[in-house]
C-alpha positions in Angstrom: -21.7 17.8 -18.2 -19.1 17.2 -14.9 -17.7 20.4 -14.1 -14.3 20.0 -13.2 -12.8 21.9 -10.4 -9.5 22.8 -9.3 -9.1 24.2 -5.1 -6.6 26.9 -3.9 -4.9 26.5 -0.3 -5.1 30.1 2.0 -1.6 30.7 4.0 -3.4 30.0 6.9 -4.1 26.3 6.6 -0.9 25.8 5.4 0.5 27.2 8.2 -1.6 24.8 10.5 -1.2 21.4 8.4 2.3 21.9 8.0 2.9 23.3 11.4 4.8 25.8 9.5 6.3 29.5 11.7 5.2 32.9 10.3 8.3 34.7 10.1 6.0 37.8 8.5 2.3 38.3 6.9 0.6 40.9 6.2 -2.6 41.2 8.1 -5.3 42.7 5.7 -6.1 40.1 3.7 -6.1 35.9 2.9 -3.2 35.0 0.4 -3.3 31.7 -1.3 -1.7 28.8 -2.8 -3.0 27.6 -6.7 -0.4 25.9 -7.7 1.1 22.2 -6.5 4.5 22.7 -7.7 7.5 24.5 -5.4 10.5 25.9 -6.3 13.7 26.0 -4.8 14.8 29.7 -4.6 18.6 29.0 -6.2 19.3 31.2 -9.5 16.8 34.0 -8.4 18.7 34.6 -5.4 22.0 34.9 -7.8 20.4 37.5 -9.4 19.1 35.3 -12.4 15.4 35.8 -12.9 14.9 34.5 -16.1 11.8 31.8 -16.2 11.4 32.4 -12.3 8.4 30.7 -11.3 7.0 33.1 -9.1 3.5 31.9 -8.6 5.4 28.5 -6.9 6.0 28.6 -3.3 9.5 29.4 -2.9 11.7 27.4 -0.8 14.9 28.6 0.5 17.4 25.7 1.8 21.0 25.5 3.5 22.5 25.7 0.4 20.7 29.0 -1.2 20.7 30.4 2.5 24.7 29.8 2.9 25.3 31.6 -0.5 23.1 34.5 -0.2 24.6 35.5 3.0 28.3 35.6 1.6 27.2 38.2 -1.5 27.5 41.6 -0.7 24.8 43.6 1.2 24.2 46.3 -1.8 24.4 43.2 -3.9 21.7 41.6 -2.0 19.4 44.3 -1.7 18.8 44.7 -5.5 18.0 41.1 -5.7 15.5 41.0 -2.7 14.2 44.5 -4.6 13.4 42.2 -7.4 12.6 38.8 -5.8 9.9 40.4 -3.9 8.8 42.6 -6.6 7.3 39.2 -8.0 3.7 38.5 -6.7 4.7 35.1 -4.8 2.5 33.4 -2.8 5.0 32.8 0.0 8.5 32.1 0.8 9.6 29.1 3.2 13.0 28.8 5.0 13.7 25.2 6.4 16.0 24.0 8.9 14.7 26.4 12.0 17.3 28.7 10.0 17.2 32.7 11.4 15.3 34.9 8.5 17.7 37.9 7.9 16.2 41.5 8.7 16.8 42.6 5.1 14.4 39.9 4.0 11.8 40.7 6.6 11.9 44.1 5.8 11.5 43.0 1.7 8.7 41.5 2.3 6.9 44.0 4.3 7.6 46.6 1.3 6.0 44.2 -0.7 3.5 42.6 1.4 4.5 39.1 1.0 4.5 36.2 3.3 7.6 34.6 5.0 7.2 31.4 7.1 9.8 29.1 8.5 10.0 25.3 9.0 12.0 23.2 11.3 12.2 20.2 9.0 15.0 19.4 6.8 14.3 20.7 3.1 14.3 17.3 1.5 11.9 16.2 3.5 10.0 19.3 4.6 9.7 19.8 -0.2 8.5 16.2 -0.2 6.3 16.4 2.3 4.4 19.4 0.7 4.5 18.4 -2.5 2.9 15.6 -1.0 0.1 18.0 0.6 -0.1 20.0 -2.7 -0.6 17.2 -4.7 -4.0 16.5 -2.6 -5.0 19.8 -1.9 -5.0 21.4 -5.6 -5.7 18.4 -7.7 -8.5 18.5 -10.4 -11.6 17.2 -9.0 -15.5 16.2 -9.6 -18.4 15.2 -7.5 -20.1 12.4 -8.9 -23.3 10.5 -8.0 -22.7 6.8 -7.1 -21.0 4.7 -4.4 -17.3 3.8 -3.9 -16.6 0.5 -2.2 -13.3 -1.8 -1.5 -13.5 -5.3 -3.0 -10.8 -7.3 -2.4 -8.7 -4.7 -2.9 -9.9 -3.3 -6.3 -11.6 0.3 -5.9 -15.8 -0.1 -7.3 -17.3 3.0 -8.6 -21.0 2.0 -8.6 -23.0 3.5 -10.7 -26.1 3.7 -12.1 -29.7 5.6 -12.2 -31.7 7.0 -9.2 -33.5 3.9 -7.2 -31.6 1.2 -9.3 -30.2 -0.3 -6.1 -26.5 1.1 -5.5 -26.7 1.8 -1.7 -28.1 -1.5 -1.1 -25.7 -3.3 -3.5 -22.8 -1.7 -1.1 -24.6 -2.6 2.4 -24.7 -6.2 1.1 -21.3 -5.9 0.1 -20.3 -4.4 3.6 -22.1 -7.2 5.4 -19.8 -9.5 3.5 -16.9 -8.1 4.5 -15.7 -5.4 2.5 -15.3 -1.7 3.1 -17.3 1.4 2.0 -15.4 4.8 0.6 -18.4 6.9 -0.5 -22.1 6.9 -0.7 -24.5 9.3 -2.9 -21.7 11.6 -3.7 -18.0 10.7 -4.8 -15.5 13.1 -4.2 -12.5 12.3 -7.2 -9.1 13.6 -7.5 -7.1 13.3 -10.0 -3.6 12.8 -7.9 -1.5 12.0 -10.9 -1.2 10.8 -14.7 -2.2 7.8 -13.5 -4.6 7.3 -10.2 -7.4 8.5 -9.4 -8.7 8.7 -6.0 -12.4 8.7 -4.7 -13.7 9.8 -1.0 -16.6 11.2 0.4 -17.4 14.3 1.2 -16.6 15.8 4.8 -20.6 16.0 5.7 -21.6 12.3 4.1 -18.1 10.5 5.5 -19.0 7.0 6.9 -23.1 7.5 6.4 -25.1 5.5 4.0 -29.0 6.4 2.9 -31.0 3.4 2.7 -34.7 4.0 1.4 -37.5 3.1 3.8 -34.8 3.0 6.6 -32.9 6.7 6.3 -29.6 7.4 7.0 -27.3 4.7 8.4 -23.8 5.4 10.3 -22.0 2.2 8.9 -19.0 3.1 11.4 -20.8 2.9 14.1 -23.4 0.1 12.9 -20.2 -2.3 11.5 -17.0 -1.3 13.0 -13.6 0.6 11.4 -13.1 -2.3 9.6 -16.2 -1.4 7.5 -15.3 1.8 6.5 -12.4 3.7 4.5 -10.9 7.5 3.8 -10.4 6.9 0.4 -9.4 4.7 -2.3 -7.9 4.6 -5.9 -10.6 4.1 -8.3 -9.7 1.0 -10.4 -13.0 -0.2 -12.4 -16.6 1.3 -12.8 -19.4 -0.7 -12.9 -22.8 0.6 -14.2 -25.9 -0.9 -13.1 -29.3 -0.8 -15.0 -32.6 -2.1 -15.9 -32.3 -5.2 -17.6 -33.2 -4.5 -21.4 -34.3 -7.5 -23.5 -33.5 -5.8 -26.7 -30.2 -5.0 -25.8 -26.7 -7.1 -25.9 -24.8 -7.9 -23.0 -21.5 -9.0 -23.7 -21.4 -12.9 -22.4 -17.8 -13.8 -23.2 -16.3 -10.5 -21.0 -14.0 -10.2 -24.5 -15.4 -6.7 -25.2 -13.6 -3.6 -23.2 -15.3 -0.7 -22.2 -13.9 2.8 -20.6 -15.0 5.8 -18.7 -12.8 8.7 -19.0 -12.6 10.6 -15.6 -10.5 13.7 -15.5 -8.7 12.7 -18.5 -8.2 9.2 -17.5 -9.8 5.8 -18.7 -11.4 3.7 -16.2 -12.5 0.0 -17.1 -16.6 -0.4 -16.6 -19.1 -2.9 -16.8 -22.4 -2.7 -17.3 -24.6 -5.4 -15.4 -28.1 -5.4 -16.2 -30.2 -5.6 -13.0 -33.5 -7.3 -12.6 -35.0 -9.6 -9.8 -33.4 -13.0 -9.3 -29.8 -11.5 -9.4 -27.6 -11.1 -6.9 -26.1 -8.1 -7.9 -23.2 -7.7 -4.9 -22.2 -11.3 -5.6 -21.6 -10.3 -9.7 -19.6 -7.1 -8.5 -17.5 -9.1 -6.0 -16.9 -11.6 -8.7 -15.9 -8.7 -11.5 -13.2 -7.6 -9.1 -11.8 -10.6 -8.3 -11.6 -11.0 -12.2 -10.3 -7.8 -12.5 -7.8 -8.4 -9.9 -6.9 -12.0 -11.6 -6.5 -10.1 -14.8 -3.9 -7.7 -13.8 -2.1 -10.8 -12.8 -2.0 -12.1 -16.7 -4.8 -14.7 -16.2 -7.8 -13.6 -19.0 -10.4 -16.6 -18.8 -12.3 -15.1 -21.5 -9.1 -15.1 -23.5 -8.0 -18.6 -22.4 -11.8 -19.8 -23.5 -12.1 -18.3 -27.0 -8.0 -19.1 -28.2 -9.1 -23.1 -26.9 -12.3 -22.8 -28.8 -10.0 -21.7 -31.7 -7.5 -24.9 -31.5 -10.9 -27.1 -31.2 -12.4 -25.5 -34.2 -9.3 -25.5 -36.6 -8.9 -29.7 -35.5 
């Protein structure tokens, strides 16, 4: 069974990809992010704490920063009493705006972190829901290779010594671009896409048996290589089996479910005399042809129908 695995972000490389400014952090120990969504710090800050979403990063705009300096200060202490009393992981105030001593001195009661951004909030919330989105997505190492064909993300898959890696050199010589090899990295971005890369120690290398390990970047150029890629169909390869059926007509649909989500796959039995990368780059260009409305297996069986029924 795939164990499925969800990251957290620490303060401190938050700080450095967003090229964020602490304001205030306490010092003896890592605090961290767990969950992508953010919350914009409005009815809290009017004293409403009903539902507060306190394990979100907080944001604090103009808007919530304009108000909260016209209420009263004994006003606003009880709220910043309470707002920090919450275990958040941090709060952010955008726009370059000055952080008030009475919330510095809040959060250094409670030992929570304050960091500033320069970036308008609009942008500076989409841009780290962005980042959150990539960072704390559910995801799973699997064992195969993750190409680009014409487009169309291939997960090849298959058992130990079946012939992935070499199925993806061949396919690199031809032209198209390699994501992952051995070890698939894939995140589950949204509802709806899934996205494979390698890991940080494998990116761009390739193990070829009898030859070793391979840099493909440096062998065949950028143009041969790629971060990542949305995973669109799996294909599993494997011994050919004379007792078993293999669908001929391409009418029958198969699925993998990754993280939740169903992934077309194809099985294509292996065995000497086929050329296996030419069959995957034709599968995606079918693939790609049948998101475009055009089913030739379709097309063939409802005009054997009309030739029948004459």
């Amino acid at each position: 069974m795939i164990e499925t695995v969800k990251d957290k972000v620490s303060i401190s490389q938050l700080i450095d990809d967003l090229d964020l400014e602490v304001v205030y952090m306490p010092e003896e120990k890592e605090y961290y992010v767990e969950s992508e969504d953010v919350n914009r710090t409005g009815l809290p800050l009017a004293g409403y704490f009903e539902y507060f979403p306190y394990e979100r990063i907080q944001i604090i705009g103009k808007t919530e920063y304009t108000y909260f300096k016209n209420i009263k200060k004994d006003k606003r202490e009880i709220i910043l009493d309470k707002f920090f009393s919450y275990e958040i992981p941090v709060l952010i105030v955008t726009r370059d705006l000055e952080v008030d001593s009475d919330i510095i001195e809040k959060a250094k009661k409670y030992n929570r972190v304050v960091l500033s951004s320069k970036c308008s909030t609009t942008r500076f919330i989409n841009r780290l829901s962005n980042y959150l989105d990539n960072k704390l997505a559910p995801h799973v190492t699997m064992h195969g290779v993750l190409v680009d064909v014409y487009g169309i993300g291939v997960l090849i898959k298959g058992e130990s010594s079946i012939g992935k890696s070499e199925t993806a050199l061949e396919l690199i010589q031809k032209g198209h671009r390699l994501v992952a090899d051995d070890a698939v990295e894939i995140r589950k971005v949204d509802d709806s896409r899934l996205v494979g890369q390698a890991p940080e120690l494998l990116k761009h290398y390739m193990e070829i048996r009898g030859i070793g390990i391979i840099d493909v970047k440096s062998l065949y150029g950028v143009g041969a290589i790629k971060n990542q890629k949305a995973i669109d169909l799996v294909i599993e390869l494997e011994n050919w089996n004379q007792q078993k059926y293999y669908d001929r007509l391409g009418l029958d649909r198969e699925y993998e479910e990754i993280l939740g989500r169903k992934i077309e796959k194809l099985v294509i039995p292996v065995k000497p005399g086929r050329n296996t990368s030419m069959i995957i780059e034709v599968a995606a260009m079918n693939f790609r042809q049948r998101g475009m409305g055009i089913d030739a297996a379709q097309e063939f069986t409802e005009k054997l129908t009309r030739v029948i029924d004459k």
